[in-house]
C-alpha positions as CSV (number, residue, x, y, z in Angstrom):
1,X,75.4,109.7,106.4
2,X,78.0,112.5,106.3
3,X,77.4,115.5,107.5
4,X,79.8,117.2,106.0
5,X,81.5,115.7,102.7
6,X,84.3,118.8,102.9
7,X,85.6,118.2,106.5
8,X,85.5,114.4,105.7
9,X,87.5,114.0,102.7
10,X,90.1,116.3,104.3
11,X,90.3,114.2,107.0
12,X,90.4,110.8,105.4
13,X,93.2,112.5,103.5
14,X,95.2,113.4,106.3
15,X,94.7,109.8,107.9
16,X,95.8,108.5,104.6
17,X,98.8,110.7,104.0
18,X,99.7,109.7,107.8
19,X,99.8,106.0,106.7
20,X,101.9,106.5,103.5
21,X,104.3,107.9,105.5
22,X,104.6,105.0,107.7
23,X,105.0,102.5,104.6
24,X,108.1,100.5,104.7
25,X,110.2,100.5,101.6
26,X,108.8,97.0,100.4
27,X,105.0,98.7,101.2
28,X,105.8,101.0,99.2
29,X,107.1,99.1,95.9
30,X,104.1,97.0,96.4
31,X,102.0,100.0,96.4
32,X,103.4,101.6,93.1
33,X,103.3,98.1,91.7
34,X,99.7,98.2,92.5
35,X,98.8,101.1,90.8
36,X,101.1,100.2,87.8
37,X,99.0,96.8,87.3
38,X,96.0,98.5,87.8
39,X,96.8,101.1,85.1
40,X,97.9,98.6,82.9
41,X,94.9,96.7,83.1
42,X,92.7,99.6,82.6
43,X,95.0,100.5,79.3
44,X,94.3,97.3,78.1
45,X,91.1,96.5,78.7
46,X,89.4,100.2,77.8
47,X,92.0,101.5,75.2
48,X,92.8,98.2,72.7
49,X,96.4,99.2,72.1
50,X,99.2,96.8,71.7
51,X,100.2,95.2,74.9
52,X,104.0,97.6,75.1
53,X,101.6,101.2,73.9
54,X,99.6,99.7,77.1
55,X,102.4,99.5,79.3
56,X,104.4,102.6,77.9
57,X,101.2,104.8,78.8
58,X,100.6,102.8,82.0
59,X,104.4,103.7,83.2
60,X,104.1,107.3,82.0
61,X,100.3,108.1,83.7
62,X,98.7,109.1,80.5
């Protein structure tokens, strides 16, 4: 268990900004492309638009 929640999600965020940082440039089109699909999927799947109002508020972070 954690001890303290605070400490640990400040640390996990260092150690994670620390690795984003080290990302080559494919890592890191791989990573956006990632998060783009995962978007996407949610838009589609929890919003019932049509498929390009999906991908338009996917792109856009809405």
């Amino acid at each position: 268990m954690i001890k303290d929640p605070q400490r640990y999600r400040k640390r996990m965020e260092r150690e994670w900004a620390k690795q984003l940082r080290q990302l080559t440039a494919v890592q890191s089109v791989r990573l956006v492309e990632g998060v783009l699909l995962t978007r996407l999927i949610h838009e589609l799947h929890f919003k019932e638009s049509d498929p390009p109002v999906c991908l338009a508020r996917a792109l856009h972070g809405n």
